[in-house]
N, C-alpha and C positions, 0 to 999 in steps of 0.2 A: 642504598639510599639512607639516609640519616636522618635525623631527625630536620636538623635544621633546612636542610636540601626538601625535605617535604612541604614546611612550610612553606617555605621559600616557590614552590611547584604551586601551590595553593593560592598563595597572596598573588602571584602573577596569573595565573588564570580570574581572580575574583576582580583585578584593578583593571583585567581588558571586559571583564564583563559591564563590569560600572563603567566604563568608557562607552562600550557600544549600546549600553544604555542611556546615557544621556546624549552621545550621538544621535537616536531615536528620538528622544520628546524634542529635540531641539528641530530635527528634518522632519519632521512627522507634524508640525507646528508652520511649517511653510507652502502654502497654498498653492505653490509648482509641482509638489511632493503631495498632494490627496490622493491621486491616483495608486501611487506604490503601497500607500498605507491604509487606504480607506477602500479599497476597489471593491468589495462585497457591497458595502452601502450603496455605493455610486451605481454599483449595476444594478440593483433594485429600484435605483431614482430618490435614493434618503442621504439626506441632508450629512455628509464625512463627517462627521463634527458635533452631531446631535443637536445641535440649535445654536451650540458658539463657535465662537470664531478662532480659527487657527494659531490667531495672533494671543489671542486671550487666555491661550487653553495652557492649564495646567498641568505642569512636566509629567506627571503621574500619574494624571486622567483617565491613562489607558488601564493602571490596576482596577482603580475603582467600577470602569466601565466591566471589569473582564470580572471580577466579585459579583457586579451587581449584577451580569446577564443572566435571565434564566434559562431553563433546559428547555420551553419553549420559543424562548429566541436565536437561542443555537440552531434550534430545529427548522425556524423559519427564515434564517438568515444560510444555513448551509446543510441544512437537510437530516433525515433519520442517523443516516451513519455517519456522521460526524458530532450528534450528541451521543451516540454508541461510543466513540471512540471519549470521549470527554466522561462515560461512564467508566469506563475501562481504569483511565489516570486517577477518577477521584476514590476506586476501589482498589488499587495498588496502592496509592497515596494513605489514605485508611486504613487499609492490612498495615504501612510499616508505620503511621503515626500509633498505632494503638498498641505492636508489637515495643515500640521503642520506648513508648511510657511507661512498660514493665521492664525491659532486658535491659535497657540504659541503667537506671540509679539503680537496681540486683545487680543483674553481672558485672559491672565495672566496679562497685566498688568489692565483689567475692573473688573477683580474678585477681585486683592490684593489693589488694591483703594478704595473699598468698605469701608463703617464706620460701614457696618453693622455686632455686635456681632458675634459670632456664637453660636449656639441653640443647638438643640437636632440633627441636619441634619448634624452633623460633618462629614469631607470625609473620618475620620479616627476613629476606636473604642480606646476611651485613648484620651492623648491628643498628637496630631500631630500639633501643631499650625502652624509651618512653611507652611507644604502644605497644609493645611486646607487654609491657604489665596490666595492660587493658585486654588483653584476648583470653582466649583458652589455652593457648599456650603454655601462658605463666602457670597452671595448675597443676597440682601436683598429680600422678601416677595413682591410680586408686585411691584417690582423696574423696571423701562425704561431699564436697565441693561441686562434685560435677553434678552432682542430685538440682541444683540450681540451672545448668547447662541441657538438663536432659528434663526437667519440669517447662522451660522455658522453649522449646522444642515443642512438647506437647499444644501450649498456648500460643504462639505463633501458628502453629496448622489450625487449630479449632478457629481462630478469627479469620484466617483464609478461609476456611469452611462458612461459618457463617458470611460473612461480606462477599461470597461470589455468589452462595443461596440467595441473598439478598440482590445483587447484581443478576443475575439471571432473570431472576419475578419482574424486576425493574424493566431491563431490557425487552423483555416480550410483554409486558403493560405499551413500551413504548411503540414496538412494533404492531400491536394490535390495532392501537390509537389511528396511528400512521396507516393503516389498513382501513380504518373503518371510515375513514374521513369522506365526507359527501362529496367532496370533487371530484369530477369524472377523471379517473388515469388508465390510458388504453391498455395498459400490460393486462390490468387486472378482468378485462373481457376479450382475451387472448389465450391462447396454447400452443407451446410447438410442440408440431409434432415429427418425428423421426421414425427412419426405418420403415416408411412406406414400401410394402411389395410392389411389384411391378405389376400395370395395369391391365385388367383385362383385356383382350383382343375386340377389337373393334373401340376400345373406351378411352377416352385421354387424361391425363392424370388428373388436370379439373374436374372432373365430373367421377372419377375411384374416390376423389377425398369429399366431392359435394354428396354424391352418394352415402358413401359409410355412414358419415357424420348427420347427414338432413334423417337414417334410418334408426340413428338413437337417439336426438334430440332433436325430434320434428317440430317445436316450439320455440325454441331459444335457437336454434342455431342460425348463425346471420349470411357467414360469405367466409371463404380461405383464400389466402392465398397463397400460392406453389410459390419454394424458394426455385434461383435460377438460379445460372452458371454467370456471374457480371464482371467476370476479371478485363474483359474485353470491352463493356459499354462504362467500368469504371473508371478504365484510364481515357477515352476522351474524354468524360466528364471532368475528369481531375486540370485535364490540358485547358480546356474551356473556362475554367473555376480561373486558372493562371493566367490566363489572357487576357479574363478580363477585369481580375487586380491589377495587372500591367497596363491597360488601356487606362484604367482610371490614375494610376498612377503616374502615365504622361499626360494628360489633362491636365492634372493637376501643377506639374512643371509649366504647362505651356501656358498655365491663367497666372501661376508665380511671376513668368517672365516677362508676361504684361507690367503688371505692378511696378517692375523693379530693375525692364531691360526697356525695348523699344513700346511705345503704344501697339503694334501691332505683333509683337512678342516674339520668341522663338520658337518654333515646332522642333520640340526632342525628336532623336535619333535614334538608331540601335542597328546592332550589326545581328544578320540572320545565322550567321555560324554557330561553332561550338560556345555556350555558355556567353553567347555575347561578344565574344572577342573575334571572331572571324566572320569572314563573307562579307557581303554585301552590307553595304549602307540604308538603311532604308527610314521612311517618316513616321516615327511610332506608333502614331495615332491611327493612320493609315493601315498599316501592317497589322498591327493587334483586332482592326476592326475584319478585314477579310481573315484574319485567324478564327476567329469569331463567329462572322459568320460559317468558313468551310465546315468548323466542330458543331454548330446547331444541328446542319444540314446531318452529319457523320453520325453523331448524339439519335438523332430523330431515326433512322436508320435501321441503328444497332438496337436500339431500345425493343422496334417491332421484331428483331431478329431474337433479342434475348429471351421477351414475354413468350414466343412462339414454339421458339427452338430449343431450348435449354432450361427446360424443365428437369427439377431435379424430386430427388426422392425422402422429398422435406416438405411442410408447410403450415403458417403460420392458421389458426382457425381461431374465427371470432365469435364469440355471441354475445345476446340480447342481455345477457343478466351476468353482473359480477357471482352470484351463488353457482350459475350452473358451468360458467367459467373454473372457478377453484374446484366444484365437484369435478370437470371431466380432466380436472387435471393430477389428480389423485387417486384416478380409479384405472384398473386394470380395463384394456380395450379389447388385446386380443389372448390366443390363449398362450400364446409361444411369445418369449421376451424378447425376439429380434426381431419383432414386427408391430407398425401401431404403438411406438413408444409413444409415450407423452410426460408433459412437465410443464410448470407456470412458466409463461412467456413473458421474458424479459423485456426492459423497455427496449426500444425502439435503438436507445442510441450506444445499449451496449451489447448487441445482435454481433457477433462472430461470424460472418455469411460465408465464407469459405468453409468452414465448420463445421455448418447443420446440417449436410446431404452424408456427413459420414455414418457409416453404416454401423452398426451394432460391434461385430467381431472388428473393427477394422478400430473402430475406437479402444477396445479392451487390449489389443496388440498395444497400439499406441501407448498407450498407460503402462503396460508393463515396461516397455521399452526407456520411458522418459523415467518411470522409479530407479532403474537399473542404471542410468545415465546420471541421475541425482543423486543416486547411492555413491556410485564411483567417483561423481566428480567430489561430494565428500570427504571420502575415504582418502583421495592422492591430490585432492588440489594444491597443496603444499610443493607437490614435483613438480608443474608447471613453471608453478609461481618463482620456485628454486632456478628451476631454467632457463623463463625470460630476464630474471634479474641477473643470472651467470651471462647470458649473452649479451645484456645490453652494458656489460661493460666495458671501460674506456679501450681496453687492451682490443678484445673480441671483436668489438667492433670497426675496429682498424685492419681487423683483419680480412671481417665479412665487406665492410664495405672501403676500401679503398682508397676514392676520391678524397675523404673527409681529414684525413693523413694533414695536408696542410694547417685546416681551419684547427683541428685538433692538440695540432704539436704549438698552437700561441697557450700561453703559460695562463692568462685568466681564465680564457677558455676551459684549458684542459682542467686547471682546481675546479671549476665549478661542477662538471661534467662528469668528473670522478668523485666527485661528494655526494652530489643529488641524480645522476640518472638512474642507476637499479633504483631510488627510492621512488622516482616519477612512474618510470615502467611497473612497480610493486602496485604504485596507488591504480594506476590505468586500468591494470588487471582484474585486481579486486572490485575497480566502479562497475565492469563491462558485467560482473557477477548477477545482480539485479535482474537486469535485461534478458540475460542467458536464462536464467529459471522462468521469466514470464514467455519470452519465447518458448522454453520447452512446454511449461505447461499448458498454452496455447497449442502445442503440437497434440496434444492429448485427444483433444478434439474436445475440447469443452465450447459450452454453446454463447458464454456469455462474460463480457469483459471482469464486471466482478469476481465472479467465479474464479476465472484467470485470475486473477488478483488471491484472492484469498488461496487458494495452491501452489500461486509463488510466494506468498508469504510464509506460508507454512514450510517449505521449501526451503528457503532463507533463513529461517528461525532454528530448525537443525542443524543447517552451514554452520551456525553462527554461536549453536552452544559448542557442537563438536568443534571445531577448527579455534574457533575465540577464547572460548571459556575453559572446557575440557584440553585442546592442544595448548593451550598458555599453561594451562595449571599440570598438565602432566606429561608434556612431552618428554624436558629433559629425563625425568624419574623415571619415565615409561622406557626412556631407550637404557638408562643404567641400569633397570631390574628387567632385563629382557630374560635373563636366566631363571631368576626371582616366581617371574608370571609363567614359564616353561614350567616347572614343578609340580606350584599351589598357583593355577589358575584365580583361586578365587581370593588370590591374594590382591589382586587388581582395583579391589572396595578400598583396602587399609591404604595403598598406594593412593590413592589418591586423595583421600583424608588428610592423609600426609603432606602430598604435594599443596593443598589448598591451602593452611595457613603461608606456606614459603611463599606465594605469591599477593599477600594481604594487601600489599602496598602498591602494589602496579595495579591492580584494582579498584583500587581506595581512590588512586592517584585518575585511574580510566576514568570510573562516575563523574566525579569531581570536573576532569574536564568537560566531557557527553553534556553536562550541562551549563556550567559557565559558558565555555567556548559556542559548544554547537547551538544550546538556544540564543547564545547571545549574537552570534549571525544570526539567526533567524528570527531574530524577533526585530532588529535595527534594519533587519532586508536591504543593508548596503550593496551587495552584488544588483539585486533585483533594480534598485534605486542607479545604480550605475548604467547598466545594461540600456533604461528606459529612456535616459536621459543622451545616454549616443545615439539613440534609433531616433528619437525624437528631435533632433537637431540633425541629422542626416542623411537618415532613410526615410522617415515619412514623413509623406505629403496628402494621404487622406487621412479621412475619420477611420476607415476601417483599422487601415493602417497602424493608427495612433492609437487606437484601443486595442488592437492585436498584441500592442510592445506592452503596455499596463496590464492586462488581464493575467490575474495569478493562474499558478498552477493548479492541480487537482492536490487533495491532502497526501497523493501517494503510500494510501495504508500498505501496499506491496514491503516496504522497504522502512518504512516508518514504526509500523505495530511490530517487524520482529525484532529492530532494534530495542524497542523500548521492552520487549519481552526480556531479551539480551540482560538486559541490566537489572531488572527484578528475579530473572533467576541468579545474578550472582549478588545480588545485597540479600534473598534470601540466603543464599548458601553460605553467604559469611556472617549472616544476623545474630550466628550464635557464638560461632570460632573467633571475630571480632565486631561486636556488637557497634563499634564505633564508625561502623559504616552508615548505618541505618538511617544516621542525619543526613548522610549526601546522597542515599537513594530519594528519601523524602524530598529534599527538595528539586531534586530532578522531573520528580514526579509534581512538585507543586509549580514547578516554573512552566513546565508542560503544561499544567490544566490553566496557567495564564494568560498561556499565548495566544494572541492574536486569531481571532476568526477571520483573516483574509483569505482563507482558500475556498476555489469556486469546484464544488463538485462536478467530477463526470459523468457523474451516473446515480445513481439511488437504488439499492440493494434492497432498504428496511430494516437494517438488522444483521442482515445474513452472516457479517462476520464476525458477530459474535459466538456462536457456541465452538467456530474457532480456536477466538482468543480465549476462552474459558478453559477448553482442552489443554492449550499450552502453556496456560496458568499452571494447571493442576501436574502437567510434567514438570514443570519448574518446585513445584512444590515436593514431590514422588524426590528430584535429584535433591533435593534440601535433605529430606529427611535421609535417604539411602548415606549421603555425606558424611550427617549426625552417626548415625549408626555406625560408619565406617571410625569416624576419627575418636567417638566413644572408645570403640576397642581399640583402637592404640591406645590410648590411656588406661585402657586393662580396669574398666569400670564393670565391677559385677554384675550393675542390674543394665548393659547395653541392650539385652535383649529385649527389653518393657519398649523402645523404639521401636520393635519390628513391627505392631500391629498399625503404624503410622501410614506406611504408604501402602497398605492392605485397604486400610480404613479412606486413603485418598481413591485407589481404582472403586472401592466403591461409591463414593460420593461423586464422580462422574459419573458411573454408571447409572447411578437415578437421576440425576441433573439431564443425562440426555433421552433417557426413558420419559421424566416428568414432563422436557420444555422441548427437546431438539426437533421434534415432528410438526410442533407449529413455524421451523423456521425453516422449511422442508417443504413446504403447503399452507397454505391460508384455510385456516377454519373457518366452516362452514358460518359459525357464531356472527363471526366477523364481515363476512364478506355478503351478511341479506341487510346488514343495514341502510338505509333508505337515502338515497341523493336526491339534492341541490331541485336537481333536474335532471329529465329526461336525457339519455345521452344520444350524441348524436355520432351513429353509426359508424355512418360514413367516413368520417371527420377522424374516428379511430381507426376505424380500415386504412384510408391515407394516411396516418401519422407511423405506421408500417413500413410505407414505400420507401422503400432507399432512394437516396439525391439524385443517383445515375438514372433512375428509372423514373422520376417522378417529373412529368411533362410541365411544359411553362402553362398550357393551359388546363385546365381539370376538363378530364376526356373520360366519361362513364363508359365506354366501350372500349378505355386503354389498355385494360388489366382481364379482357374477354378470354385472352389463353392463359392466362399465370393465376387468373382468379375465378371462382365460380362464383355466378348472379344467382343468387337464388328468389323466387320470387316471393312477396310479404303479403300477408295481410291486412300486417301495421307496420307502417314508415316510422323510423326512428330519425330519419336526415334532418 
């Protein structure tokens, strides 16, 4: 790539960003369109618009709004971990604004003053000459020059060091805050508990966990209750849940066709068969209602069979006091660790129930199994990916399938199909990747959707340096020094120092898109804006309906935090090799901390994935410096070794970051969890905000939960 071909890469991604930005103020300014851009406001019941009018609103309004928010409007409009995550951006954004206001005006003008040629260590494959005289490249072979390259190293890690010390303290301020707060939240007078022995003879599991627990916390302790086995009273709830969005969504037809057919309307149809298409003809309304009813009847049933029969070796326990909650959740219960586990109890709506009855050993299997599986799929996802895309082409597939022979062999057809489908198959592959890792790590037997989430993250973020970053940057060199690496193993450091400036520009050119392009879809939410507006003139005909097609996504930290992890470890790794990245990481990072608070959380963590993303900061940081050290000694610079105390001095600046802060994000301090609420909570009200939907009766029945829960009797009422 050339110089002028860069620009050229640059000015087209910057003129579609500016398009899908005024795209934005222009639909985002149209009062059919609040839903798509406003939905956070709308669901809280505040005014899309802040008190003007859509029509009035100025195209840029949204900067200002998104400058002027503060960290307690994030937090009250989309919760803890989504001003975690906005912590995260304005502390990457930081490390490279403060990193670039030294390396920029030093190293660029020490590199492109250089007299020295340039060799085989070009920063670009071709010839890029312009930036080639901006990198380290240009530098000459034991030149006093690099003293500037390998000082600036140093100062780039000490403000990562300070700015995460400072990000960390921050973060658990906020988590504390978020902890202490006087409104009652049930998690926080909850435990699960795991790995219950099997009950004494004569005793039922109700009355082994009322027992245990009424014998160490004869004062606070309130009621448990036993998980169950629900795969079975799940799914007719789920059918019932269907029924009777279909019953209401023929209503809703049959009062349309008042309005706009006969006075006395049409009663919708539907056929009883497959998917709607076969069988019988029948009166929808009709039909959905004796659905309806049979699943009550079926529902009501199972419920008693589940509470009774299928008790599992799990349960939720509640008490009286948030302190004595977080103590019995942090404290050792039995003396053997596959019995009597405990841990803070997650909300309600990100409970794994399939999950919590797994056993000690049976989960540590699990874990080993799913690392081994993520390790591998690591290691060779390349050969798949090699595979599907060799099979899905035009040739192969004429082979496998056949039929397709005619449609195939017309000439538009075939160009197109032989241009783009290994590329479609490529992209399909890589989407389904996400999925695969929160699936596995759900397999794991973790208890809690977060959780899950922050394991697939973590998960992701290794795919994505090894396979993205590292396979981009060394494959080709890795497979021509295979003999090279046979030898001097540890020659593998300089190879890839090596390899990292060759790819400066497909990097330079990657950032640069990551955010043009990808925030500028998502900030103009044209798919989302499409999508809403077909459902909305087609498919629905309720409220529920019509707010189902509007309601954003959750923020997706899964797949979101290791991308953006993705790109700070490679504008660090090239911060020094070519400093002239540093602006396009920056603003990646500043259009990110802009964007739009439309996402609606699923859940509420507090924090938790933070000392996460802090770890993976600080490997991103460890492969910076190990880089620097590498590509120092290909320049045969005397003092490379003054680097080595760098990523020593990073393993230990984790190591007290998670000694000093990680145990509060572990457990709720005691500190935190005696201060004084609102009001009195009420019990009960948290004991049901427990009950799963399958289980949880049309009418409140204090003798529902007699087998799955024990009554313990009070003193003092809390209801």
């Amino acid at each position: 790539m050339d110089f002028a071909s860069f620009l050229t890469s640059l000015a087209t991604s910057f003129i579609l960003f500016v398009v899908l930005m005024l795209l934005f103020t222009w639909l985002s300014r149209k009062p059919g369109n609040k839903e798509v851009y406003y939905p956070n406001r709308i669901l809280r019941g505040l005014d899309p618009w802040e008190g003007g009018s859509g029509r009035t609103r100025n195209p840029f309004a949204w900067i200002r709004e998104a400058l002027s928010s503060s960290e307690q409007d994030v937090i009250a409009m989309s919760g803890v971990d989504t001003a975690v995550y906005f912590v995260f951006l304005s502390t990457v954004l930081g490390i490279l604004v403060l990193s670039g206001v030294v390396l920029l005006p030093v190293l660029l003008p020490v590199a492109a003053t250089d007299n020295f040629m340039k060799s085989s260590n070009d920063t670009s494959k071709g010839t890029f000459n312009d930036l080639d005289k901006l990198s380290m490249g240009h530098i000459e072979e034991k030149s006093p020059r690099l003293w500037a390259f390998l000082i600036a190293t140093y100062w780039v890690s000490f403000v990562a060091y300070y700015l995460l010390w400072k990000a960390y303290n921050h973060v658990s301020d906020l988590r504390a805050a978020a902890l202490m707060s006087p409104e009652v939240r049930p998690e926080q007078y909850s435990i699960l508990v795991r790995d219950i022995p099997p009950p004494p003879e004569g005793q039922t599991r109700k009355e082994q966990v009322d027992s245990y627990f009424k014998a160490i916390y004869p004062d606070t302790y309130y009621k448990s209750m036993v998980v169950t086995n629900n795969k079975k009273v799940n799914k007719i709830w789920e059918d019932l849940e269907g029924y009777k969005k279909k019953l209401a969504h023929a209503e809703a037809v049959y009062a349309e066709s008042k309005k706009t057919g006969k006075p006395e309307g049409t009663k919708p149809t539907n056929k009883t068969g497959f998917l709607g298409l076969l069988g019988e003809k029948v009166d929808s309304i009709e039909y959905y209602n004796q659905k309806i009813n049979e699943s009550v009847s079926k529902l009501e049933a199972e419920q008693k069979v589940t509470l009774g029969e299928k008790q599992q070796a799990s349960a939720l326990v509640f008490f009286t006091s948030r302190v004595a909650a977080a103590s019995a959740a942090q404290s050792l219960h039995a003396q053997l660790v596959d019995t009597w586990t405990v841990m803070d109890a997650p909300e309600a709506r990100q409970l794994i129930w399939p999950n919590l009855p797994k056993n000690f050993y049976e989960r540590q299997i699990r874990q080993i199994l799913v690392y081994v599986i993520v390790a591998l799929t690591i290691l060779f996802y390349m050969i798949p990916i090699g595979l599907v895309s060799a099979v899905t082409t035009l040739a192969n597939l004429k082979k496998i399938l056949p039929f397709i022979k005619p449609i195939a062999n017309i000439v538009a057809i075939k160009t197109v199909l032989e241009a783009y489908l290994p590329q479609i198959a490529l992209i399909i592959f890589l989407a389904l990747l996400p999925k695969f890792l929160l699936f596995l790590s759900k397999e794991e037997g973790i208890p809690s959707e977060s959780h899950a989430q922050r394991a697939a993250s973590g998960k992701y973020f290794y795919f994505s340096v090894f396979n993205v970053f590292i396979g981009v940057t060394v494959g080709g060199t890795l497979f021509d020094s295979l003999k090279e690496i046979e030898k001097d193993p540890k020659s593998i450091v300089d190879i890839l120092a090596t390899s990292l400036p060759a790819n400066a520009t497909f990097f330079l050119t990657f950032v640069a898109l990551k955010f043009f392009v990808g925030y500028g879809l998502e900030l103009s939410r044209l798919v989302p804006l499409i999508i809403y507006h077909l459902k909305r003139k087609y498919l629905c005909k309720t409220e529920d309906e019509l707010k189902a097609a509007w309601t954003p996504g959750d923020l997706g930290l899964a797949t979101r935090v290791p991308s953006d992890l993705l790109v700070i470890t490679i504008v660090l790794c090239y911060s020094i090799i070519a400093p002239i990245i540093i602006p396009f990481g920056a603003l990646y990072f500043a259009i990110g901390w802009l964007a739009l608070k439309v996402y609606v959380p699923s859940y509420e963590s507090y924090g938790k994935m933070w000392p996460h993303i802090h770890t993976r900061l600080v490997a991103a940081l460890v492969l910076f410096q190990v880089t620097m050290f590498g590509y120092c000694g290909i320049k045969k610079f005397y003092y490379t070794p003054l680097i080595v105390p760098l990523p020593i001095l990073s393993l230990i600046f984790a190591f007290f970051c998670s000694k000093k802060f990680y145990r509060f994000f572990q457990a709720t301090a005691l500190e935190v969890a005696c201060r004084e609420l609102k009001e009195t909570p009420n019990m009960e009200q948290v004991f049901r905000s427990y009950i799963p939907p399958s289980l949880n009766a049309e009418k409140v029945d204090e003798d529902q939960f007699e087998d799955a829960a024990s009554q313990v009797s009070r003193s003092q009422s809390f209801v």
